[in-house]
DSSP file (Angstrom, degrees, kcal/mol; ACC not computed):
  #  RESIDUE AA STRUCTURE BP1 BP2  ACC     N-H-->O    O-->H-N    N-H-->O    O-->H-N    TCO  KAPPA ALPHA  PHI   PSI    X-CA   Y-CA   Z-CA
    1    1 A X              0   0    0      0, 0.0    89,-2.2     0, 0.0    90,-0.5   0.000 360.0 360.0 360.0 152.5  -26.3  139.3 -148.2
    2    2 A X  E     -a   31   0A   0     28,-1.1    30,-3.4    88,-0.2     2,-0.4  -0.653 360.0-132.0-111.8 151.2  -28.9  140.0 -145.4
    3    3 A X  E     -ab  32  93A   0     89,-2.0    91,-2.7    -2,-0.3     2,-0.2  -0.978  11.6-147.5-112.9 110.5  -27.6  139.1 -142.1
    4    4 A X  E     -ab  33  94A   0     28,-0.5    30,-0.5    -2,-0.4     2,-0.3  -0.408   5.0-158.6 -40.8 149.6  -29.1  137.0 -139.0
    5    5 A X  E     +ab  34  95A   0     89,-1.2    91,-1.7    -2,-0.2     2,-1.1  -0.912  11.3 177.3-128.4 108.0  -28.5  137.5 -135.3
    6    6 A X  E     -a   35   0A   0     28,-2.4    30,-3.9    -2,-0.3     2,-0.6  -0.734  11.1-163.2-123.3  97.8  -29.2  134.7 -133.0
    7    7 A X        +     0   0    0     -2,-1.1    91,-1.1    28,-0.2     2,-0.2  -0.748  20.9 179.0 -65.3 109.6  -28.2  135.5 -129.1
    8    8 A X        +     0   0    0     -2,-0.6    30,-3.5    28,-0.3    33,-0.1  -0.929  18.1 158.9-127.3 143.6  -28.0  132.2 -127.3
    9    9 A X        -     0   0    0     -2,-0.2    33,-2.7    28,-0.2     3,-0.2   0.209  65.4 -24.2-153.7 -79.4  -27.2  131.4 -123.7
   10   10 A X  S    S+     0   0    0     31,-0.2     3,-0.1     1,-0.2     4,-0.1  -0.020 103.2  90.9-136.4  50.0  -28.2  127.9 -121.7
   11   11 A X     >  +     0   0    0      1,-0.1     4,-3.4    31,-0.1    -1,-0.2  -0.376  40.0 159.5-146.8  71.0  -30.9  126.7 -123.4
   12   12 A X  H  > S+     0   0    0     -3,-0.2     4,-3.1     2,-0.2    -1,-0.1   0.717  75.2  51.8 -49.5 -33.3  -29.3  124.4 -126.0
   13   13 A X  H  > S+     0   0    0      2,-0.2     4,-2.0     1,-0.2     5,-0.4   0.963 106.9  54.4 -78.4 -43.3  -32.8  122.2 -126.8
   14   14 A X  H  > S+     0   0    0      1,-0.2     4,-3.9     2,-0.2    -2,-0.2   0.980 111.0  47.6 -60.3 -53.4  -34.7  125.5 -127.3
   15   15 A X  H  X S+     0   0    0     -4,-3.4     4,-2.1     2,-0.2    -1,-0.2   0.898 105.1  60.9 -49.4 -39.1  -31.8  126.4 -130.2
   16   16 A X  H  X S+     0   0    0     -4,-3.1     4,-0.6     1,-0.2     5,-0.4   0.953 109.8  35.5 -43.5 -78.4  -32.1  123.1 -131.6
   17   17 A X  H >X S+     0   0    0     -4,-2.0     4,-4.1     1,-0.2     3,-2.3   0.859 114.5  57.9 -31.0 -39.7  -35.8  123.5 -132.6
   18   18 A X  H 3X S+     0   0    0     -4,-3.9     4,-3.6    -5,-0.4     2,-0.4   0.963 117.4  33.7 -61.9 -64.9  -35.2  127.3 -133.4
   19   19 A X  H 3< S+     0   0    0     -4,-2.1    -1,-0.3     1,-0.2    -2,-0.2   0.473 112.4  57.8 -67.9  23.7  -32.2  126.2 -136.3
   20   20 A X  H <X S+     0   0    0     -3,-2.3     4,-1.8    -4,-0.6    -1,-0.2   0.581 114.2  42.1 -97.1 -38.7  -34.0  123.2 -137.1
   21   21 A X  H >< S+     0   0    0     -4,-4.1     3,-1.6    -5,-0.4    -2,-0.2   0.962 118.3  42.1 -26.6 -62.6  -37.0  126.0 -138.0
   22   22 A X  G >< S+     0   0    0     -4,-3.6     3,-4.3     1,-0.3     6,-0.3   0.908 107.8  62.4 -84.7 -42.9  -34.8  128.4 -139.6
   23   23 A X  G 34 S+     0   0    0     -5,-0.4    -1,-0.3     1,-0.3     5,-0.3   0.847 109.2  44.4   2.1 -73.0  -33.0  125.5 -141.5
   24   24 A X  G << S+     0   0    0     -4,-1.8    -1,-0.3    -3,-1.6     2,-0.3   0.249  88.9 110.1 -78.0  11.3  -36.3  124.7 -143.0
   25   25 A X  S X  S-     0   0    0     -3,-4.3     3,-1.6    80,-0.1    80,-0.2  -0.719  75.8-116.2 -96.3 145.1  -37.1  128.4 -143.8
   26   26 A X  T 3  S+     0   0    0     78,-1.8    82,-0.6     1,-0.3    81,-0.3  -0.683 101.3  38.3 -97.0 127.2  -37.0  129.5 -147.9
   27   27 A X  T >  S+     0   0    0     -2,-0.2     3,-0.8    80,-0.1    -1,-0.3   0.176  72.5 107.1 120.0 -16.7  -34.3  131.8 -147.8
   28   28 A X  G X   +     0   0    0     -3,-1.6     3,-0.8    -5,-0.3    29,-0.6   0.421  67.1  70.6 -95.2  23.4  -31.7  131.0 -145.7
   29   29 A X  G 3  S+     0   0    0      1,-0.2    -1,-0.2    27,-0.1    -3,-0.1   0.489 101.2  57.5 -86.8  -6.8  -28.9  129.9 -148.3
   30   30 A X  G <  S+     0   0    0     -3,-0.8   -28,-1.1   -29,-0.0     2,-0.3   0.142  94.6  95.7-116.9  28.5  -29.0  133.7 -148.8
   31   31 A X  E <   -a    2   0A   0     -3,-0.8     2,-0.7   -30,-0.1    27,-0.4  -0.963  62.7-149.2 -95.7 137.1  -28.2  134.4 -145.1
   32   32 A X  E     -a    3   0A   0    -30,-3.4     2,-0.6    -2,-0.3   -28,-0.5  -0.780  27.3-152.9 -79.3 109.3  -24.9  135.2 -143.1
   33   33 A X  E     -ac   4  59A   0     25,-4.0    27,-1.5    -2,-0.7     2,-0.6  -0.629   7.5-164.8 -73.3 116.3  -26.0  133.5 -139.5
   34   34 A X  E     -ac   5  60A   0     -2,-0.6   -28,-2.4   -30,-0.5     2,-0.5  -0.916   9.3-160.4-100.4 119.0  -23.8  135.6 -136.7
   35   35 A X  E     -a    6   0A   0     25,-2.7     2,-0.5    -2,-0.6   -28,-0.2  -0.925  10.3-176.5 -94.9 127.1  -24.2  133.1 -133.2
   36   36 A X        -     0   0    0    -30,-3.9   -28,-0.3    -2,-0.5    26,-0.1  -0.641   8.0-162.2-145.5  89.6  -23.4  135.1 -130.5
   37   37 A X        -     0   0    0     -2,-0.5     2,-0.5    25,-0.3    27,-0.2  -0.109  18.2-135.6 -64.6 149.9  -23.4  133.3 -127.0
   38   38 A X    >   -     0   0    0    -30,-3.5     3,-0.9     1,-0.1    -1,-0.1  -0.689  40.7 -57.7-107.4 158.1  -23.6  135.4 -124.4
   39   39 A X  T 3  S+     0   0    0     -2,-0.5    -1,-0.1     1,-0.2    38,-0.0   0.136 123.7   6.4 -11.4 151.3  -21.3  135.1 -121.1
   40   40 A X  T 3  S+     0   0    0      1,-0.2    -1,-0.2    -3,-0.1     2,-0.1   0.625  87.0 169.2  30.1  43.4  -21.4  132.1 -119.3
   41   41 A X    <   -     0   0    0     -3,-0.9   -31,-0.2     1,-0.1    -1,-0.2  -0.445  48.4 -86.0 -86.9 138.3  -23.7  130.4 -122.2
   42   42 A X    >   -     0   0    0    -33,-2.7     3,-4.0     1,-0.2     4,-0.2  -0.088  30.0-118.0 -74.1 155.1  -24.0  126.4 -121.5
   43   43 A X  G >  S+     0   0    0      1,-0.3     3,-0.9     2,-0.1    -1,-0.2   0.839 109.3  77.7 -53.4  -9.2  -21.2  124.0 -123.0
   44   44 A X  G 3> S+     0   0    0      1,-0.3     4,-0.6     2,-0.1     3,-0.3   0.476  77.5  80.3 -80.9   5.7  -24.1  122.5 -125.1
   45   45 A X  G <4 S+     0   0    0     -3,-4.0     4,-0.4     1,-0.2    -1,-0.3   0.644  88.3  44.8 -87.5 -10.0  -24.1  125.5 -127.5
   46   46 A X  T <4 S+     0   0    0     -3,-0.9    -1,-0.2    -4,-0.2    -2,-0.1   0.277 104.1  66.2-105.9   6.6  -21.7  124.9 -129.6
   47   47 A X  T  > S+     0   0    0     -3,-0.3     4,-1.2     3,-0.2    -2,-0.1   0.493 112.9  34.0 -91.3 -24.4  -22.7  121.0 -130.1
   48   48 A X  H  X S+     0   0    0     -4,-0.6     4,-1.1     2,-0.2     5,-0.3   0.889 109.2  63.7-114.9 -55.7  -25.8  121.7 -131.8
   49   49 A X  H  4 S+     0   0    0     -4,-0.4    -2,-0.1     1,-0.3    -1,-0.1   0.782 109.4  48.8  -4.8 -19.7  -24.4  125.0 -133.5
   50   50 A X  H >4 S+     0   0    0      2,-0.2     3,-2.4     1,-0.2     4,-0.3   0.850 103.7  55.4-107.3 -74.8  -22.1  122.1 -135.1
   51   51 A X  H 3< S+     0   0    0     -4,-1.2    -2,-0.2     1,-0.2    -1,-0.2   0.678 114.4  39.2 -63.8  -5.3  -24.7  119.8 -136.2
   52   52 A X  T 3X S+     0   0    0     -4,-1.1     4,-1.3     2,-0.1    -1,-0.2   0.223  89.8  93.1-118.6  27.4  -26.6  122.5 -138.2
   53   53 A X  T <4 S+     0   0    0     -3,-2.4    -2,-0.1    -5,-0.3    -3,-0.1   0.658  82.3  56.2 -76.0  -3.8  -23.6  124.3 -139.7
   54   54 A X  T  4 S+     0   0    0     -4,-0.3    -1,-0.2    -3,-0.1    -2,-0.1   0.827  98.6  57.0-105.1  -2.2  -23.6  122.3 -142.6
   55   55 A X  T  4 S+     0   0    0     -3,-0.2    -2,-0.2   -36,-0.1    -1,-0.1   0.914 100.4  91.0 -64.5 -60.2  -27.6  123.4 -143.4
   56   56 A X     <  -     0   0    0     -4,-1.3     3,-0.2     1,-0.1   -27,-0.1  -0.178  62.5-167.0 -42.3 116.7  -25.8  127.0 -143.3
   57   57 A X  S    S-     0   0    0    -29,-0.6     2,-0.2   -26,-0.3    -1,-0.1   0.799  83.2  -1.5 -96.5 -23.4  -24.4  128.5 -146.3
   58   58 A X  S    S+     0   0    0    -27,-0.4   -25,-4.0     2,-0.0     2,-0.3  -0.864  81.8 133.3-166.0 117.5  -22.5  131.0 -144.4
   59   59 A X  E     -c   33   0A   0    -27,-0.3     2,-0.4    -2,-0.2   -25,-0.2  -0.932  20.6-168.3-168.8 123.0  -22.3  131.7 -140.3
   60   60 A X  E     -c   34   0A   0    -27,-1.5   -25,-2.7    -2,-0.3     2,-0.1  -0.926  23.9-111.5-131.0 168.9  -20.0  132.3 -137.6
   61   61 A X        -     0   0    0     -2,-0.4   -24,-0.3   -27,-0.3   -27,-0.1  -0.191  30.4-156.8 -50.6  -3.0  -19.3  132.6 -133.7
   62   62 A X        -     0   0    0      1,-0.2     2,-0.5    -2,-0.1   -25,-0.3   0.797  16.7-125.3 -57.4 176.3  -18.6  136.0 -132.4
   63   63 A X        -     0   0    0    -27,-0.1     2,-0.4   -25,-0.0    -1,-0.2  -0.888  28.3-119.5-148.5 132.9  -16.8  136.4 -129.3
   64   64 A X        -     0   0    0     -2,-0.5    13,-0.1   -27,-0.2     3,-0.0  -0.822  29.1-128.3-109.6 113.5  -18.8  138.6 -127.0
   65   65 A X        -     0   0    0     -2,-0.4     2,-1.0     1,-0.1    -1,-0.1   0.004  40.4 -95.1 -65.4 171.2  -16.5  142.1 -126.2
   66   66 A X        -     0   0    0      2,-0.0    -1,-0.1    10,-0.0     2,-0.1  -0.772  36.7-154.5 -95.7 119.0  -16.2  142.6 -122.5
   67   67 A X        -     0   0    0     -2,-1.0     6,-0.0     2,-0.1     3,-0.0  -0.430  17.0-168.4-118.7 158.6  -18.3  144.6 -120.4
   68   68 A X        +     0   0    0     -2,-0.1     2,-0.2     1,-0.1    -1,-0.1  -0.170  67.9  83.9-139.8  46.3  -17.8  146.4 -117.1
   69   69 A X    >   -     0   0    0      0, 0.0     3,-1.5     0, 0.0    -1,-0.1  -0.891  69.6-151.4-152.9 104.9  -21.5  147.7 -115.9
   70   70 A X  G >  S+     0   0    0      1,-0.3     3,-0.6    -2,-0.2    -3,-0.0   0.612  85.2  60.2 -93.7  -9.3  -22.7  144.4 -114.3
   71   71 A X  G 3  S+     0   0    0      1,-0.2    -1,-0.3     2,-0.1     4,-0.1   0.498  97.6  56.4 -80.1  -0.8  -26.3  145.2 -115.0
   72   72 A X  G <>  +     0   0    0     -3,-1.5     4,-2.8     1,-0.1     5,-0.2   0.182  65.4 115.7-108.8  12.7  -26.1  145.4 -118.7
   73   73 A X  H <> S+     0   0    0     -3,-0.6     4,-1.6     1,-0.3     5,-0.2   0.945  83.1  37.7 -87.8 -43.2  -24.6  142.0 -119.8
   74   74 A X  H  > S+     0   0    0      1,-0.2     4,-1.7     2,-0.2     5,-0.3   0.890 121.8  45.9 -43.4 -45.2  -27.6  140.5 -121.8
   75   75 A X  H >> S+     0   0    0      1,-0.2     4,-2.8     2,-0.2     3,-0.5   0.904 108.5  54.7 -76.0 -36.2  -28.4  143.9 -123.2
   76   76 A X  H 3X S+     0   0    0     -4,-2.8     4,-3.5     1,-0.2     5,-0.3   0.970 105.9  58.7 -51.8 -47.3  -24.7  144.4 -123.9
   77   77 A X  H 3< S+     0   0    0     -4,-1.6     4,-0.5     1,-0.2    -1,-0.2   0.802 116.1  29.7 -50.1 -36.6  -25.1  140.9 -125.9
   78   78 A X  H <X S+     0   0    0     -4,-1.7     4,-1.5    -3,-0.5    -1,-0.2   0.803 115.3  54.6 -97.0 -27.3  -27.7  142.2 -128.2
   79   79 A X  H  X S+     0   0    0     -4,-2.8     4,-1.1    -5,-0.3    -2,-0.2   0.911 118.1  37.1 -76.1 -45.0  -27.0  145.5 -128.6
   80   80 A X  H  X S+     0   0    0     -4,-3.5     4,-0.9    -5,-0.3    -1,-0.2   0.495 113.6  56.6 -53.8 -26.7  -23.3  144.8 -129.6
   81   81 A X  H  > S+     0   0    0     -4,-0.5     4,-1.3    -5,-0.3    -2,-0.2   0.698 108.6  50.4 -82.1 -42.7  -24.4  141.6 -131.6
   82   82 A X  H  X S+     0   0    0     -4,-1.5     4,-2.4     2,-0.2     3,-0.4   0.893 107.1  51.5 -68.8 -40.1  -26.7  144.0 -133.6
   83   83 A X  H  X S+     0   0    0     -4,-1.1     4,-1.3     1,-0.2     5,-0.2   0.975 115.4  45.5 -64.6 -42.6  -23.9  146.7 -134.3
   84   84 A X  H  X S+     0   0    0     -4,-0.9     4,-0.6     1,-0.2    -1,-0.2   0.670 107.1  50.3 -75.9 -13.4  -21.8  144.0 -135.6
   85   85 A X  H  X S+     0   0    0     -4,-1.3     4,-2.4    -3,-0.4    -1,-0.2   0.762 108.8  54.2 -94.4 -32.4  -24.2  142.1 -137.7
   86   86 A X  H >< S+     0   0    0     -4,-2.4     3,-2.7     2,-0.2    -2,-0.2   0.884 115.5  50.0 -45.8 -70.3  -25.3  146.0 -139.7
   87   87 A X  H 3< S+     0   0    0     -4,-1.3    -1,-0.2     1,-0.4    -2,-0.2   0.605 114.8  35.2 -55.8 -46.9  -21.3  146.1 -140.2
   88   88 A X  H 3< S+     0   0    0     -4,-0.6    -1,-0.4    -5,-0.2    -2,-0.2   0.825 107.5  89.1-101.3 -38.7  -21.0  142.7 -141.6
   89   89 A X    <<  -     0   0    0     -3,-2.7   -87,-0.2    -4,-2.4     4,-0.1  -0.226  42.4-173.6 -85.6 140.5  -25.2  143.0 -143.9
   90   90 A X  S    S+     0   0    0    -89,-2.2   -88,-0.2     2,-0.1     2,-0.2   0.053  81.2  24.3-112.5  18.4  -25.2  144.4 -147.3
   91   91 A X  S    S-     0   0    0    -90,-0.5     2,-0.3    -5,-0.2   -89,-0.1  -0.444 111.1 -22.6-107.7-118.9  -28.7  144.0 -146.5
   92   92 A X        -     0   0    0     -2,-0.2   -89,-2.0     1,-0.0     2,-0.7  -0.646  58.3-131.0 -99.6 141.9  -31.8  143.7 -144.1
   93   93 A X  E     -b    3   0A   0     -2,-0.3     2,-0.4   -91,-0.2   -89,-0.2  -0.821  20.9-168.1 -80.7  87.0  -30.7  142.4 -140.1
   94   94 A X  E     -b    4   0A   0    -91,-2.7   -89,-1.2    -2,-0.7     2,-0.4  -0.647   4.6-169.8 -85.1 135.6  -32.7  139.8 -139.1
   95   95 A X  E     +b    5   0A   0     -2,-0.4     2,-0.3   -91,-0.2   -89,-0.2  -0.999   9.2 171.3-118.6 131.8  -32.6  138.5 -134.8
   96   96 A X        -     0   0    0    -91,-1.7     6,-0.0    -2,-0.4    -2,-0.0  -0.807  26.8-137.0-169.5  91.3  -34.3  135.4 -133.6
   97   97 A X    >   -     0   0    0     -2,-0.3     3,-1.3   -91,-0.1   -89,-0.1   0.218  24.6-107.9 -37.9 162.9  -33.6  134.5 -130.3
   98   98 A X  T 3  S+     0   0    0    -91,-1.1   -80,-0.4     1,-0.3   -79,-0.2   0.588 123.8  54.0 -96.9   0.4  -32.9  130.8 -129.5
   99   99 A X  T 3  S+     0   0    0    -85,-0.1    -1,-0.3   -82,-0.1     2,-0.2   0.406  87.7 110.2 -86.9  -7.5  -36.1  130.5 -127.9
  100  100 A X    <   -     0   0    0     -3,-1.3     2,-0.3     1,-0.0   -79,-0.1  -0.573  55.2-153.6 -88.5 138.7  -38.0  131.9 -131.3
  101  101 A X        -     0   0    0     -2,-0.2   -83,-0.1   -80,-0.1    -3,-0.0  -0.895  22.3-168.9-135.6  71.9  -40.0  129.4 -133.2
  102  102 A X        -     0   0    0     -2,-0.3     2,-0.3     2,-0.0    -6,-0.0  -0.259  12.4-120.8 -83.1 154.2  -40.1  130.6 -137.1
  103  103 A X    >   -     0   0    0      1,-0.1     3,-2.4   -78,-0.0     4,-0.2  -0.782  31.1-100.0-114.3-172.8  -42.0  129.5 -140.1
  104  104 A X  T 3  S+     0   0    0      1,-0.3   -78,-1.8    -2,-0.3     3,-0.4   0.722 122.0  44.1-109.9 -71.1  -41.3  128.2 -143.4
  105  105 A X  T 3> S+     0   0    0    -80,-0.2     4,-5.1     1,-0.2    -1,-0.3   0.238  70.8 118.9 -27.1 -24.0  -41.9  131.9 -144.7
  106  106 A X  H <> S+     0   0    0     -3,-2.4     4,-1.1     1,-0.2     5,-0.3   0.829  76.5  37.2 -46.3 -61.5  -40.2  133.8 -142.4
  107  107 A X  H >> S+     0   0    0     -3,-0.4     4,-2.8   -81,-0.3     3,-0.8   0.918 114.5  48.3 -30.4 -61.9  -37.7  135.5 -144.8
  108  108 A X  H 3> S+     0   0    0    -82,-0.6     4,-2.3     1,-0.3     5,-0.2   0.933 114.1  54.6 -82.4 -38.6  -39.5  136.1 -147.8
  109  109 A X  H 3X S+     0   0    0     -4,-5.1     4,-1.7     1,-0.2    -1,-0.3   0.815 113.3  37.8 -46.7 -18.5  -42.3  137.7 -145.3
  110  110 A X  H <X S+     0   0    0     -4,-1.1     4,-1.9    -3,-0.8    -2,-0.2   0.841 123.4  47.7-103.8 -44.5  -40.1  140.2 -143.5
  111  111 A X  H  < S+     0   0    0     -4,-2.8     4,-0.3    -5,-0.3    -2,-0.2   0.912 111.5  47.3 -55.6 -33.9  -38.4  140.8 -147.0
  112  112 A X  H >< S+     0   0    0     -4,-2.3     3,-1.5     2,-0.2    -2,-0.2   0.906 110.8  53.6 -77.3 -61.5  -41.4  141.1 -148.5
  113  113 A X  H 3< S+     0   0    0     -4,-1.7    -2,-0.2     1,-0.2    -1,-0.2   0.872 106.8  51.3 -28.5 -74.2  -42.7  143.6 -145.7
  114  114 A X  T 3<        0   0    0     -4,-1.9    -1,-0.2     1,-0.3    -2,-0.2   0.197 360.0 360.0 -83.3  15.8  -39.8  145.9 -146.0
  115  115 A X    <         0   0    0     -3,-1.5    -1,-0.3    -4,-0.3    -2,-0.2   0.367 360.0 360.0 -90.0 360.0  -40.0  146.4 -149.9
């Protein structure tokens, strides 16, 4: 199963749109969605996370490790969110920030691309 990565942090409206996109995108009943809020991420992220979990075939929450180089914590977020979603993919790693706006195609293009 090919694995998403969506890094999200206090812009709850922009994630609605993105997962009402990706929702609608042919291909994502054969993703695992990893959401992976990053430190101090607003309490409205896990409200709309919850109203499109049932659109989702398969997705979880990850819990952000803790970091101690106070200039790195977004990069920590993605770069760590990406090791853990290779771990978790028997296939391709997809990332789409919560500000990223996909179309209908987006899977089968990027799959399509790397065959």
């Amino acid at each position: 199963m090919d694995t998403l990565l969506i890094p999200c942090f206090n812009r709850p409206e922009f994630l609605w749109h993105c997962l009402d996109n990706l929702t609608r995108a042919r291909g994502i009943e054969t993703v695992h969605v990893i959401f992976s809020p990053d430190f101090g991420y607003s309490r409205d992220i896990p409200t709309v996370i919850q109203e499109f979990a049932p659109k989702l075939k398969s997705y979880e929450v990850r819990r952000v490790p803790a970091i101690h180089h106070r200039g790195s914590k977004q990069s920590h977020n993605v770069l760590s969110g990406y090791m853990e979603a290779a771990t978790k993919s028997s296939g391709l790693v997809f990332m789409v920030e919560e500000d990223v706006m996909v179309s209908r195609d987006f899977f089968e293009f990027h799959r399509a691309v790397h065959q």
